[in-house]
C-alpha positions, 0 to 999 in steps of 0.5 A: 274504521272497521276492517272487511273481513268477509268481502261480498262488495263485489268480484273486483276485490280479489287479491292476486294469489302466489301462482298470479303474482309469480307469473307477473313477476317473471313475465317478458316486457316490453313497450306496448305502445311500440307492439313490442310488449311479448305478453301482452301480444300473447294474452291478446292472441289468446284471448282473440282464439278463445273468443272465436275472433280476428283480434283483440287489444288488451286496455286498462278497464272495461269502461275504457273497453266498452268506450273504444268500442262504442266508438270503434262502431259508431261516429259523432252524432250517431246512436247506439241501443243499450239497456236503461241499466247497462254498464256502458250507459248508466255506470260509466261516467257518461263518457259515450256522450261526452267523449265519443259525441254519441247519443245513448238510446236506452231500453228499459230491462224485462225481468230476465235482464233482456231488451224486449226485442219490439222495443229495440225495433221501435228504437232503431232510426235511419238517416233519413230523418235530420231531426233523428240520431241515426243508430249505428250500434246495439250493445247488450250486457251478459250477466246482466244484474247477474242474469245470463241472456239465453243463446236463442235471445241473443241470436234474436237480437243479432238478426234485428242488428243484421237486417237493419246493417248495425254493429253488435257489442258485447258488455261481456264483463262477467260473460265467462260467468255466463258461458260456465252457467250455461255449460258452453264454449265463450266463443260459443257464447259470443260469436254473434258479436262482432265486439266483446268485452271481457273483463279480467279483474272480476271473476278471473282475478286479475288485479286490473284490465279488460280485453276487447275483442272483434273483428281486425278491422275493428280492433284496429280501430280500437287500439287508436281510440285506446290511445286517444283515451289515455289507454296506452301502456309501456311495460305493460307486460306485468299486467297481461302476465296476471290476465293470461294466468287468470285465463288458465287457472281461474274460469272453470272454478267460478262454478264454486262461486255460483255454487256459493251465490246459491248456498249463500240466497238460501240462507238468506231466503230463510228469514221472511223479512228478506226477499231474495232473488235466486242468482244465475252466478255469482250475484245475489240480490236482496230486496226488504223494507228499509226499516229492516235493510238499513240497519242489517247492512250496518250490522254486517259492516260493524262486524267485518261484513262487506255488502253493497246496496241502500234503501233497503237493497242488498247485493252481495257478490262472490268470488274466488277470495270467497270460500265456504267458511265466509259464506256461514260466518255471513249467514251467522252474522245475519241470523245473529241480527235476526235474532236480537231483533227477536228478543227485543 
């Protein structure tokens, strides 16, 4: 087995740093199904401030986050709006219909990575119709495939959402990727949201767990169906402990890894066989005959590169165990298989 030297897989692979491992070492436990955990309250309030919202609820993952939401806002048998290649419809399992009785109605992605507003409009049913899921939610994702939705599109879709009396999600994994991208406050970012979540094991770092934040009513909500899904925790603490310094050390720096993303497409965008899309943040994507693809990925595998993707399709991802000095060892071994191909 070959060992990963240089991991672009994706940012859910970093490794907690001394500072973190420090912080979740000597955090105040306590049992959290109980409310009584001190750190988890704090990363909670902290996270809620920083968002701009009434409250939030720390769970293990953000598939269990957007699920609680998902089902926060809506009720059996009832529609939620989100994107054909949206985390909450695609990725997760299926769980919004096999566990929360919830009928996806997904859109299929513009270019940019939003929802064509016309399309979410068509989309959108009432309850007048029994032969029809009534839609209760639409929930969109940022980044999307990497790409952040501008302020003004956002504001566009919140307006349909209020004039049709829905609810408003917020897939915001990598949304701090987004407002650092954009050059502005998350609360800023997020407030026509009424629920967020933020995923802290990505860019952040943290070893493991999401925060969903909304409205109280909202989270109260969700902190049920958090337990309903087997999301409760006890000393729970420990982990909070490491999404609390996360928030406190590891934002402003994700600009290193959009700056690396880039360095990283340029490079890559030098050899004609490879079409690269030139990232937003932190993911790059890279499109080439498979006859080329294919054994381009096992080449970078074989020598301690770590990418994702098939078909002929890359993506590589950066992040904060990504520096400098692992974006020219990837860039190297890529021109060394350009290269050989050459001679042959």
């Amino acid at each position: 087995m070959t060992v990963i030297r240089y991991d672009f897989r994706s940012d859910t692979v970093t490794r907690p740093g001394a500072g973190m491992r420090r912080a979740m070492a000597e955090a105040e436990v306590g049992d959290d199904v109980f409310g009584d955990d001190p750190t988890v309250s704090r990363l909670e309030a902290v996270a809620a401030e920083r968002l701009g919202k009434a409250a939030a609820v720390f769970v293990p993952s953000g598939t269990q986050s957007n699920l609680a939401a998902l089902m926060s806002h809506c009720g059996r048998g009832e529609a939620f709006i989100a994107g054909q290649d949206a985390h909450c419809y695609r990725y997760e399992a299926g769980g919004a219909a096999v566990l929360g009785s919830l009928q996806p109605q997904p859109i299929a992605h513009a270019a940019d990575g939003t929802l064509p507003i016309e399309e979410v409009a068509a989309a959108i049913t009432g309850g007048s119709d029994a032969h029809l899921a009534p839609t209760s939610l639409i929930a969109l994702e940022n980044t999307s495939g990497g790409q952040v939705l501008p302020i003004a599109y956002m504001g566009e879709v919140a307006a349909l959402a209020r004039q049709h009396g829905l609810g408003l999600h917020l897939d915001g994994a990598r949304a701090f990727n987004a407002a650092i991208k954009l050059g502005i406050d998350m609360a800023e970012l997020v407030a026509p949201f009424d629920t967020v979540s933020v995923c802290l094991s990505k860019g952040l770092g943290a070893p493991v767990g999401s925060v969903l934040v909304g409205s109280a009513e909202l989270i109260a909500r969700a902190r049920r169906i958090r337990k309903m899904l087997g999301g409760g925790m006890r000393q729970a603490g420990i982990l909070a402990a490491a999404g609390l310094y996360a928030l406190e050390h590891n934002v402003e720096r994700m600009a290193d890894d959009h700056a690396r993303a880039r360095r990283l497409a340029e490079g890559l965008a030098r050899y004609p066989a490879l079409a690269v899309k030139m990232p937003d943040t932190n993911i790059v994507f890279v499109d080439s005959d498979a006859a080329i693809g294919e054994p381009l990925g096992e080449h970078l595998a074989a020598n301690g590169v770590g990418i994702t993707g098939r078909y002929g399709q890359h993506r590589w991802v950066t992040h904060l165990d990504i520096d400098d000095a692992a974006v020219d060892a990837a860039l190297g071994m890529v021109g060394r298989f350009f290269d050989a191909r050459q001679g042959n």
